[in-house]
TORZAFI-135785 format. One line per field, with one value per atom (N, C-alpha, C, O, CB): residue number from 1; chain; residue in three letters; x, y negated, z. Coordinates in nm, 2 decimals, always signed. Atoms other than C-alpha are relative to their C-alpha. Glycine has a CB too. Layout:
seq	[NUM:...]
mol	[A:...]
type	[ALA:...]
xx	[X:...]
yy	[Y:...]
zz	[Z:...]
This chain:
seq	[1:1:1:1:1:2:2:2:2:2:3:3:3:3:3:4:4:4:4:4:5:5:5:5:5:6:6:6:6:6:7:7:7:7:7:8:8:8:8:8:9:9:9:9:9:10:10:10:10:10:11:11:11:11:11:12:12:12:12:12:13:13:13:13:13:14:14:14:14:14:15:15:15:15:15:16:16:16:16:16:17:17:17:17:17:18:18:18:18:18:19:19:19:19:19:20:20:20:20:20:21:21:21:21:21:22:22:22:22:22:23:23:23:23:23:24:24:24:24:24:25:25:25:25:25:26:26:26:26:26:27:27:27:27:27:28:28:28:28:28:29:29:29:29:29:30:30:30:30:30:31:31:31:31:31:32:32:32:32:32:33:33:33:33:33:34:34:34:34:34:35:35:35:35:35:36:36:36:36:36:37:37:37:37:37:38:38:38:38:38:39:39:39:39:39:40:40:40:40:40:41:41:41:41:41:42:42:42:42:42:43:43:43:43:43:44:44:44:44:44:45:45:45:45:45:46:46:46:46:46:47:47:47:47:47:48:48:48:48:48:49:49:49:49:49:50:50:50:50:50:51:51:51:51:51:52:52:52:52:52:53:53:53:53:53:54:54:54:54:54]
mol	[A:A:A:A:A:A:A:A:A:A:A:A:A:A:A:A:A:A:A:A:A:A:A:A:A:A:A:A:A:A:A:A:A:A:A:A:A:A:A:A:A:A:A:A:A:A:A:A:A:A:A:A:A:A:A:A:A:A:A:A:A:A:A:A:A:A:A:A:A:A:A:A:A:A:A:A:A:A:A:A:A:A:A:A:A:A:A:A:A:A:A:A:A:A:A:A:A:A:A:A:A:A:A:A:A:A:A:A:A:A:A:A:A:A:A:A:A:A:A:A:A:A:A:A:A:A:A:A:A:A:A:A:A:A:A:A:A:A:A:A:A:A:A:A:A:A:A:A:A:A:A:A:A:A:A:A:A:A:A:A:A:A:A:A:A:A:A:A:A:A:A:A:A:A:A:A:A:A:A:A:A:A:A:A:A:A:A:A:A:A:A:A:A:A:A:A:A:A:A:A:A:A:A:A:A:A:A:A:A:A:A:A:A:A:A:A:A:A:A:A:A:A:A:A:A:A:A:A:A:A:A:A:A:A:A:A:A:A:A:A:A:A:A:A:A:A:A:A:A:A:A:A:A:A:A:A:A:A:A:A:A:A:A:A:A:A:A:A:A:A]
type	[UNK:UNK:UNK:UNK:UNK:UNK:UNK:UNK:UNK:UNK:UNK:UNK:UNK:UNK:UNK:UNK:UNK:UNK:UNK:UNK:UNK:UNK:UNK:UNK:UNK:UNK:UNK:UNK:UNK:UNK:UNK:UNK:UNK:UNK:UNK:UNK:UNK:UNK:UNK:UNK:UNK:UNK:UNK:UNK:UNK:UNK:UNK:UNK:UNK:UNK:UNK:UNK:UNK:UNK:UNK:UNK:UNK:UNK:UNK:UNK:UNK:UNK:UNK:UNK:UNK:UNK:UNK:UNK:UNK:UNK:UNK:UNK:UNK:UNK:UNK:UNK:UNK:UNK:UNK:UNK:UNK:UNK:UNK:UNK:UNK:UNK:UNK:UNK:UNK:UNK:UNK:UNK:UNK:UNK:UNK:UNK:UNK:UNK:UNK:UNK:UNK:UNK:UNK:UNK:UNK:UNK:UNK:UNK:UNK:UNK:UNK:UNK:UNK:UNK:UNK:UNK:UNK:UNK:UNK:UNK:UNK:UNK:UNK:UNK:UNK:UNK:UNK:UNK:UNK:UNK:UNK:UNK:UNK:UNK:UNK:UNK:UNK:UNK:UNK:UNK:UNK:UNK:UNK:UNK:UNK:UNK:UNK:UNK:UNK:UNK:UNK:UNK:UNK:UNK:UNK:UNK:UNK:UNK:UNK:UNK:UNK:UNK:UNK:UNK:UNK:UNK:UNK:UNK:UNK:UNK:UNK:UNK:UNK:UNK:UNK:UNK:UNK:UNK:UNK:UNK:UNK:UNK:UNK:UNK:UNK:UNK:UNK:UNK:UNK:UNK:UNK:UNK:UNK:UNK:UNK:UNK:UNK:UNK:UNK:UNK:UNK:UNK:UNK:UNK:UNK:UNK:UNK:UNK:UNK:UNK:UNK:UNK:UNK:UNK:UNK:UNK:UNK:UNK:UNK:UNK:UNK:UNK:UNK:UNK:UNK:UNK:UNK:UNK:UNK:UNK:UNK:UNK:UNK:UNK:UNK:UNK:UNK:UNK:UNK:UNK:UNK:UNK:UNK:UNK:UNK:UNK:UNK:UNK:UNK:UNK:UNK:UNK:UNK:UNK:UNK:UNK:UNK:UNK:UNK:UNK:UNK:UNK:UNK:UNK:UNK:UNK:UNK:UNK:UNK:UNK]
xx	[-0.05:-7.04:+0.10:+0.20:+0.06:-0.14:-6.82:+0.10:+0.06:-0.05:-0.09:-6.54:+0.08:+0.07:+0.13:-0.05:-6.35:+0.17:+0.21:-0.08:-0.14:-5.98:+0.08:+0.16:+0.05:-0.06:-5.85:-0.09:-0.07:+0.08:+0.09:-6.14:+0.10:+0.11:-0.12:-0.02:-5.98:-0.08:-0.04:+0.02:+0.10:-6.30:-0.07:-0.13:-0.09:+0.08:-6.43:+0.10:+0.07:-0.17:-0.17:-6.06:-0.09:-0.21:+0.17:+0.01:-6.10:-0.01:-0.10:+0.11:+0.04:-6.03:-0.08:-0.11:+0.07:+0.12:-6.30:-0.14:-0.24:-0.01:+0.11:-6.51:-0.02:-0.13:+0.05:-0.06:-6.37:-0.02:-0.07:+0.13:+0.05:-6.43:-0.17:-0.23:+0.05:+0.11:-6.78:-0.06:-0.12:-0.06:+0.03:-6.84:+0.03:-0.02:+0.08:-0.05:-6.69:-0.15:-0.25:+0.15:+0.13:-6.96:-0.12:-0.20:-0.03:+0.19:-7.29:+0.03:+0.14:-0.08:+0.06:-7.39:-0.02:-0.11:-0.16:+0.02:-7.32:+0.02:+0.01:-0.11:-0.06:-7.19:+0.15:+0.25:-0.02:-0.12:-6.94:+0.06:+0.00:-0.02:-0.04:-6.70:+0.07:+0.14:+0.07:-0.08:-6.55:+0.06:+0.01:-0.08:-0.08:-6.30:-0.02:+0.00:+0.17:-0.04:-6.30:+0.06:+0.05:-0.13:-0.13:-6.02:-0.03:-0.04:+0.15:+0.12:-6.18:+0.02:+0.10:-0.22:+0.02:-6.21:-0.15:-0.24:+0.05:+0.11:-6.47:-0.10:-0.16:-0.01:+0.08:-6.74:-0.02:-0.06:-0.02:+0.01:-6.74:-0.05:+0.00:-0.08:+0.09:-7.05:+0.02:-0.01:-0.12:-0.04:-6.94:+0.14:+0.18:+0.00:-0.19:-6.53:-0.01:+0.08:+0.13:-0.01:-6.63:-0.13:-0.19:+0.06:+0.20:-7.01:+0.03:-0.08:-0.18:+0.00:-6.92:+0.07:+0.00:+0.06:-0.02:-6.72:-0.10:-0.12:+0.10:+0.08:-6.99:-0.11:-0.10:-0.05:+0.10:-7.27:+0.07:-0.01:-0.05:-0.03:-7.07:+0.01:+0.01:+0.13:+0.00:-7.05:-0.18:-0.21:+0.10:+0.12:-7.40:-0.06:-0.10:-0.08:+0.08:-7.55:+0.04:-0.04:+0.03:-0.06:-7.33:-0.08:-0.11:+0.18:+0.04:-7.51:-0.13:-0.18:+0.00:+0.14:-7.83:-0.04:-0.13:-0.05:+0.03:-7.79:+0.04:+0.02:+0.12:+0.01:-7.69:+0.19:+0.23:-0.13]
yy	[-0.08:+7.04:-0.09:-0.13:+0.13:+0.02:+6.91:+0.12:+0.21:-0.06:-0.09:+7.14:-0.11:-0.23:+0.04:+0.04:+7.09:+0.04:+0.15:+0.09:+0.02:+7.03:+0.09:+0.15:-0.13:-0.07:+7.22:+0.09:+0.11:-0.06:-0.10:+7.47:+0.17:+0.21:+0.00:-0.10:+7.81:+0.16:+0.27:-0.06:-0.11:+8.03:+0.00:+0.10:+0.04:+0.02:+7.90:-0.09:-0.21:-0.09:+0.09:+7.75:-0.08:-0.05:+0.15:+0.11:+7.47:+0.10:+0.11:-0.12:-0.09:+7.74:+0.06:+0.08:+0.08:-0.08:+7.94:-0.12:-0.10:+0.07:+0.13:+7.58:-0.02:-0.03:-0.15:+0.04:+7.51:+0.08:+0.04:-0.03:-0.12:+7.87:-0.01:+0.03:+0.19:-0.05:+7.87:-0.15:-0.13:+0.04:+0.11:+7.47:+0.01:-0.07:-0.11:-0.03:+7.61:+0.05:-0.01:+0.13:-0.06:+7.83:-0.06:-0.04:+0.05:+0.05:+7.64:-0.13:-0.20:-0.10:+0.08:+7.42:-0.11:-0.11:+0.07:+0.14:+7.02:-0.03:-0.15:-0.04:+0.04:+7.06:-0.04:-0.01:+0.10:+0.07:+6.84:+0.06:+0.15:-0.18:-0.05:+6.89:-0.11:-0.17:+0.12:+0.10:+6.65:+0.08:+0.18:-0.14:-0.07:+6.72:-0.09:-0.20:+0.04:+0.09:+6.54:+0.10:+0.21:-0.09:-0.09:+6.59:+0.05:+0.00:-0.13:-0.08:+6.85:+0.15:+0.19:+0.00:-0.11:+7.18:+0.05:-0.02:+0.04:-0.02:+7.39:-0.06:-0.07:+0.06:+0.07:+7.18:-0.13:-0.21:+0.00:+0.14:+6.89:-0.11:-0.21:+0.01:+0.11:+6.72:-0.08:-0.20:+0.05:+0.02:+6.70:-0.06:-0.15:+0.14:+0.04:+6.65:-0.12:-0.20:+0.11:+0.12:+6.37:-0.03:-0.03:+0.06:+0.03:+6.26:-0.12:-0.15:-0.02:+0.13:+5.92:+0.05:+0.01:-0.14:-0.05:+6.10:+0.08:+0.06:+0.05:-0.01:+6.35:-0.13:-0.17:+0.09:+0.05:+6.11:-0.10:-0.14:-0.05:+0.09:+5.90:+0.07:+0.01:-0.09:-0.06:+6.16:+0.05:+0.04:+0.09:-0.07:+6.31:-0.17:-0.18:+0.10:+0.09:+5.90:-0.05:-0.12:-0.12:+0.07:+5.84:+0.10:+0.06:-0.01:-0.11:+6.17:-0.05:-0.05:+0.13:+0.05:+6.04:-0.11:-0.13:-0.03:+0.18:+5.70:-0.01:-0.10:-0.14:+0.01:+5.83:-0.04:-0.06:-0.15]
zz	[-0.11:-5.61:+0.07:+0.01:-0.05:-0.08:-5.31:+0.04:+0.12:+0.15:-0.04:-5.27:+0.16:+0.16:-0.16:-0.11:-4.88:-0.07:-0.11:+0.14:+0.05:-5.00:+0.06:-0.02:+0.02:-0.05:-4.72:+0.08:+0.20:+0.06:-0.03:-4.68:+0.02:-0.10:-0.15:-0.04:-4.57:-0.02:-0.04:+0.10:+0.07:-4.64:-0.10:-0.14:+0.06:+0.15:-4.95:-0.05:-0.06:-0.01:+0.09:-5.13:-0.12:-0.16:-0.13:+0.10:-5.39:-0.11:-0.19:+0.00:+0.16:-5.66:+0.01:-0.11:-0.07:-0.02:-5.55:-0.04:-0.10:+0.18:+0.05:-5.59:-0.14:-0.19:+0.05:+0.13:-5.92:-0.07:-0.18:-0.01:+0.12:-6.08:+0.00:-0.10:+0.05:-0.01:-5.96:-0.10:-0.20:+0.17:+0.08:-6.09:-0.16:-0.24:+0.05:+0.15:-6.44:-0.03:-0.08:-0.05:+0.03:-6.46:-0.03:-0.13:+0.09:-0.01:-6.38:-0.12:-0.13:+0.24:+0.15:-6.71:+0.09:+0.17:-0.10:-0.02:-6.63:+0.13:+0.16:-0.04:-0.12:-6.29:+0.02:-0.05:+0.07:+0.03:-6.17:+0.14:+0.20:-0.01:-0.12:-5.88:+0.06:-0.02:-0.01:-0.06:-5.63:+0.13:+0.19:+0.03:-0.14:-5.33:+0.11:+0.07:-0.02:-0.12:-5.00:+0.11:+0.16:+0.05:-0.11:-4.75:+0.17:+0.28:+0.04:-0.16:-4.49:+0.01:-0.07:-0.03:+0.00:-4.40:-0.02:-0.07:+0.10:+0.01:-4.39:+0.02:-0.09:+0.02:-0.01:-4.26:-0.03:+0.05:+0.08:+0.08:-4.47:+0.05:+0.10:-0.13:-0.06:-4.37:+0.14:+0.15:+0.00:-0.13:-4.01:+0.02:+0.11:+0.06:-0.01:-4.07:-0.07:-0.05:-0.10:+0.13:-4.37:-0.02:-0.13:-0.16:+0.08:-4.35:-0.05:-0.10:+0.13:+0.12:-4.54:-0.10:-0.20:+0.04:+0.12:-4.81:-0.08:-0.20:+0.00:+0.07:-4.86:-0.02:-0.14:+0.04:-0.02:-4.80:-0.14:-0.23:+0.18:+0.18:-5.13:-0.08:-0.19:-0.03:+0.08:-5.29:-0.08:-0.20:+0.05:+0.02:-5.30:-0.05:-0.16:+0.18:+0.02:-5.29:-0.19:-0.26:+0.12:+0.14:-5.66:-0.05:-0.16:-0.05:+0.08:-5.77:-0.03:-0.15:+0.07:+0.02:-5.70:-0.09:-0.16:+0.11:+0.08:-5.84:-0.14:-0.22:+0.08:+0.15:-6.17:-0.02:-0.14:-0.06]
């Protein structure tokens, strides 16, 4: 999971309870608001490519 560090409608601890939950999920933060992919497309886009690559 990417949590948005400074997300305002979905908070990091709202990221972080839900990542507890799901079986082998991991969680990373990058420094954004809500729209991540748009505010940070090379932090997601490193985040999601390390996922893929193992």
């Amino acid at each position: 999971m990417i949590a948005a560090a400074n997300d305002i409608l979905v908070t990091p601890d709202h990221s972080a309870a839900l990542a507890q939950r799901i079986t082998g999920a991991r969680l990373t933060q990058v420094m954004s608001g809500h729209d991540a992919p748009t505010e940070q497309p090379m932090a997601v886009s490193n985040h999601l490519c390390s996922l893929l690559n193992g």
